[in-house]
C-alpha positions in Angstrom: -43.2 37.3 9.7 -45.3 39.9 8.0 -44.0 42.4 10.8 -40.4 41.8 10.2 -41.0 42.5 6.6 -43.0 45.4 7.0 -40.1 46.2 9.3 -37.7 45.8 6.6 -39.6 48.0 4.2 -39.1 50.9 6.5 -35.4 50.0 6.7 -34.8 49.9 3.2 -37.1 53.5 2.6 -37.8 55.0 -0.2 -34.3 55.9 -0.6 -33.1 52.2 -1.4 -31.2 52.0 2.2 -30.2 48.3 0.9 -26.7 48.2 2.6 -28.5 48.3 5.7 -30.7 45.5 4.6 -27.4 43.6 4.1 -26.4 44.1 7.2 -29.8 43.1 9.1 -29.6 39.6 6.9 -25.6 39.4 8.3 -27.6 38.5 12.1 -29.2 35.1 11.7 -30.0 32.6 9.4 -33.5 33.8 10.1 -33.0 37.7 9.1 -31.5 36.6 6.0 -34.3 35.0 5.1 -36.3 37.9 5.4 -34.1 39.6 4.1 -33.9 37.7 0.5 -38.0 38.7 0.0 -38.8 38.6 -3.0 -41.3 41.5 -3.2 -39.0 44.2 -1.1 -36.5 43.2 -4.3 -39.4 43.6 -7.0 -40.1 46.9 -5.2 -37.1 48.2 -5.3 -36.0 47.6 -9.0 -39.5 49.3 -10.0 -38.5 52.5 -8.0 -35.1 52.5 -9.9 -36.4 51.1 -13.5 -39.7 52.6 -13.0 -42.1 51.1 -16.6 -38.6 50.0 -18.3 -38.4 47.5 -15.4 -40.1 44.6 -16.9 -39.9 41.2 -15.5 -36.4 39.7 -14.2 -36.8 36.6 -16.2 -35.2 35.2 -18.7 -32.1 37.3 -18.3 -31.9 37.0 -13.7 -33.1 34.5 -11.6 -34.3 36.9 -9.2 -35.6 40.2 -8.5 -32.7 40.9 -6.2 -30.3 39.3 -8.9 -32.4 42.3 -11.6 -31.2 45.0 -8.6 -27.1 43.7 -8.2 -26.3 43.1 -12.0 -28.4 45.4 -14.3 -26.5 48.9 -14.4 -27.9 51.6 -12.1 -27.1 54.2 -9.9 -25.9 54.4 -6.4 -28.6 56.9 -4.1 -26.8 56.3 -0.4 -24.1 58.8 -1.2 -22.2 61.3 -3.8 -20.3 61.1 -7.2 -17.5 63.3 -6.7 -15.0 63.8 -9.6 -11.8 66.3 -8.9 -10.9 68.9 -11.6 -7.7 70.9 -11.7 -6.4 73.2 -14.6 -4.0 75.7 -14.6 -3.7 79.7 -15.0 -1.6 82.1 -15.6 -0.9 84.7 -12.3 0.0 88.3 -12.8 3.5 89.5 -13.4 5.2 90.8 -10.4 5.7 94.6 -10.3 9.5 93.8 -9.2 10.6 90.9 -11.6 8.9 91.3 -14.7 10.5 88.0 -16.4 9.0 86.3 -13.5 5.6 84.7 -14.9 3.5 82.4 -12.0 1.2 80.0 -12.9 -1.6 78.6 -10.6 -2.7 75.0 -10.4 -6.7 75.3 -9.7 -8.4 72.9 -8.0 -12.3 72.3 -7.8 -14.9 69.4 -7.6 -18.3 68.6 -9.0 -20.6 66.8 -6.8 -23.5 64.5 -7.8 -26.4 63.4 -6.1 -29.0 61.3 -7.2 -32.8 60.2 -5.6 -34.6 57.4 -6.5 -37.9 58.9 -8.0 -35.4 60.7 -10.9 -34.3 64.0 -9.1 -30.5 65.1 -9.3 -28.9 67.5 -7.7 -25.2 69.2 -8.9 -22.5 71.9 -7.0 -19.7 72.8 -8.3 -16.8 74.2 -5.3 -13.2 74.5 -4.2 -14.7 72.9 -1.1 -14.0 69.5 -0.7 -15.7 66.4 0.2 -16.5 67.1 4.1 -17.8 70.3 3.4 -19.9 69.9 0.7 -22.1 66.6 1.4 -24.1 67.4 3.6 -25.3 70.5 1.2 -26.9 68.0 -1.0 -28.4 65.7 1.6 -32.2 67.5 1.2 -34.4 67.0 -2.1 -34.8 71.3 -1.6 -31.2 72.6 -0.8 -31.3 76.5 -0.3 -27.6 76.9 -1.7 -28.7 78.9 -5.0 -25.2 77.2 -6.2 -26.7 73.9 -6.7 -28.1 73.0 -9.9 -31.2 71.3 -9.7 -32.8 68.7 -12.6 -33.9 65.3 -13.5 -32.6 62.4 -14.9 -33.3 59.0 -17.0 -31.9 55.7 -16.4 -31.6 53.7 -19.8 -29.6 50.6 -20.2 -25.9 51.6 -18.6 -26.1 55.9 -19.4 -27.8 58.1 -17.6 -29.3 61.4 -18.7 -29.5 64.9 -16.9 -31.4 68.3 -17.6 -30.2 71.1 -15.0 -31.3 74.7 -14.0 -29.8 76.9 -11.8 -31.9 77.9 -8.7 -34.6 80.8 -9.4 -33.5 83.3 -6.7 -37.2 85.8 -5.5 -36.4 88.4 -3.5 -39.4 90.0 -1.1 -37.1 93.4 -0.8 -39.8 95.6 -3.4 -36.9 98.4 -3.7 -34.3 96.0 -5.1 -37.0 94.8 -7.5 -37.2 98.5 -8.6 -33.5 99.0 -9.5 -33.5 95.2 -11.1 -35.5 97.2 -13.6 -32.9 98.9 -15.0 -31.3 97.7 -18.0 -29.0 95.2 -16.9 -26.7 92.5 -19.0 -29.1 89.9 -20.2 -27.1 86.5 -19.8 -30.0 84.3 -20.4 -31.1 81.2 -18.7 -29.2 78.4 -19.0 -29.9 74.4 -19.1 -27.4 72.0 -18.6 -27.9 68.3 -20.5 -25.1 66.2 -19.6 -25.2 62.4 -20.1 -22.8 59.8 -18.8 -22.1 56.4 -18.9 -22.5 53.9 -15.6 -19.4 51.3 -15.3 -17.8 49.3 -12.7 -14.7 50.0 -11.5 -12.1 47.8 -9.6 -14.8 45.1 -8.8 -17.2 47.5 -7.3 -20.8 48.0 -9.4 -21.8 51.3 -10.5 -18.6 53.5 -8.8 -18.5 55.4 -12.1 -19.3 58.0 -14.5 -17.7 58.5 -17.5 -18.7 61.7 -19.4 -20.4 61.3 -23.0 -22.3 64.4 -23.9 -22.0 67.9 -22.2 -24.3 70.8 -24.1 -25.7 74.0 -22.4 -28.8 75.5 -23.9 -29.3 79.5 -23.2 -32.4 81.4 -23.7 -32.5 85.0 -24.0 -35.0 87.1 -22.9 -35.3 89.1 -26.5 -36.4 85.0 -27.3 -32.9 84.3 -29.1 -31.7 80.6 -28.3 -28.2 79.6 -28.3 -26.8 76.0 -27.6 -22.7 75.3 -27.2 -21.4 71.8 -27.3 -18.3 71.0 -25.1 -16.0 68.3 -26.0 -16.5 66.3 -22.9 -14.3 63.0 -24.7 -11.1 63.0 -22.2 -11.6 66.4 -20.9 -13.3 65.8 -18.3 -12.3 63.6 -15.0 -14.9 60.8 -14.2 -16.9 60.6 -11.1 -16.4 58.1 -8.3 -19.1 57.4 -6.0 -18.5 57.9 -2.4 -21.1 56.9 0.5 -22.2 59.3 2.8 -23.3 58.1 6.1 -25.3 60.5 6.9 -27.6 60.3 3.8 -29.2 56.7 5.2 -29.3 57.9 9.1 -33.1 58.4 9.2 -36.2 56.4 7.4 -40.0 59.1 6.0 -41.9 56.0 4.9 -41.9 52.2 4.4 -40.6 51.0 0.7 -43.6 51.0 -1.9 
């Protein structure tokens, strides 16, 4: 018995691989006895919850009740939400009463790990082409923000940076010298609010806050505010097979 668990632990990972835990209890009466173990449950809601995790009573009567009802996040794929706007093309040299306009289409893409590390890309790309870009902890795209986030009650909080690009080429750092425009380093803090959607737990994310905070090198700060209330599309979690394929290290 203690093997099977210790088996189990591996399954589930680090990366709360739980939906193949549920399918492993799906085989006999005896796997889903395993599979309802109480400590791989109290585990798991301490990675997620880390100190705020407390104990499951008097609100659940189980650790794995704590895990299926209390808002968190989903790690075993992406929050993807689809923006489109439109713009105004450029008169035609022929017709100059003709005026185009463009319907622009991009997504943002969310990824969240277990230990509080988020990762963000924004691209034209869609879905197919973009998750597997955000399936490593260190992706080398320099377009993907990387940050942290807190878990508290049902919202979630993120700080973002952009990538810091080194070059190794010493004659490029010579002419980086030059007086260049200075558009300071930028943050990102964006917090969101977890709900369920159509009977499923934790599909979305609704935008609350959006602020940028920019630091320029001359030490001015700057912060701007965006109106994220309705401007903004929500997320929808989408699960990405590929993310759960492999197992580092047993659950702990």
């Amino acid at each position: 018995m203690e093997i099977v668990l210790y088996i189990l632990r591996w399954v589930v990972s680090p990366d709360l691989d739980f939906r193949s835990l549920e399918m492993f209890s799906a085989v006999c009466r005896g796997f889903f006895i395993s599979a309802r173990d109480p400590e791989i449950w109290r585990l798991a809601c301490v990675r997620v919850w880390g100190v705020n995790c407390g104990d499951f009573e008097p609100i659940y009567r189980s650790w794995r009740d704590m895990y299926l009802q209390r808002p968190r996040l989903r790690y075993n794929g992406c929050y993807i939400s689809k923006n489109t706007y439109i713009r105004h093309g450029e008169n035609s040299f022929q017709d100059q009463f003709y005026r185009p306009w463009h319907l622009v289409e991009y997504f943002r893409y969310l990824r969240f790990f277990p230990e509080g590390r988020v990762l963000m890309l924004t691209s034209t790309d869609d879905a197919q082409s973009c998750v597997n870009l955000l399936k490593s902890r260190h992706p080398r795209n320099p377009n993907i923000l990387i940050g942290y986030y807190r878990l508290h009650e049902n919202r979630v909080t993120l700080v973002l940076k952009k990538q810091e690009i080194r070059s190794n080429n010493n004659v490029y750092r010579k002419k980086r010298k030059e007086v260049v425009h200075d558009s300071g380093e930028q943050t990102f803090h964006v917090e969101f609010e977890i709900q369920t959607n159509q009977k499923r737990a934790n599909f979305q994310l609704n935008w609350v806050r959006y602020n940028i905070f920019t630091k320029y090198k001359n030490g001015q700060e700057g912060t701007t505010c965006l109106n994220s209330s309705g401007r903004y599309p929500s997320f929808k979690f989408s699960r990405a097979k590929s993310y759960t394929l492999e197992s580092d290290a047993p659950l702990q």
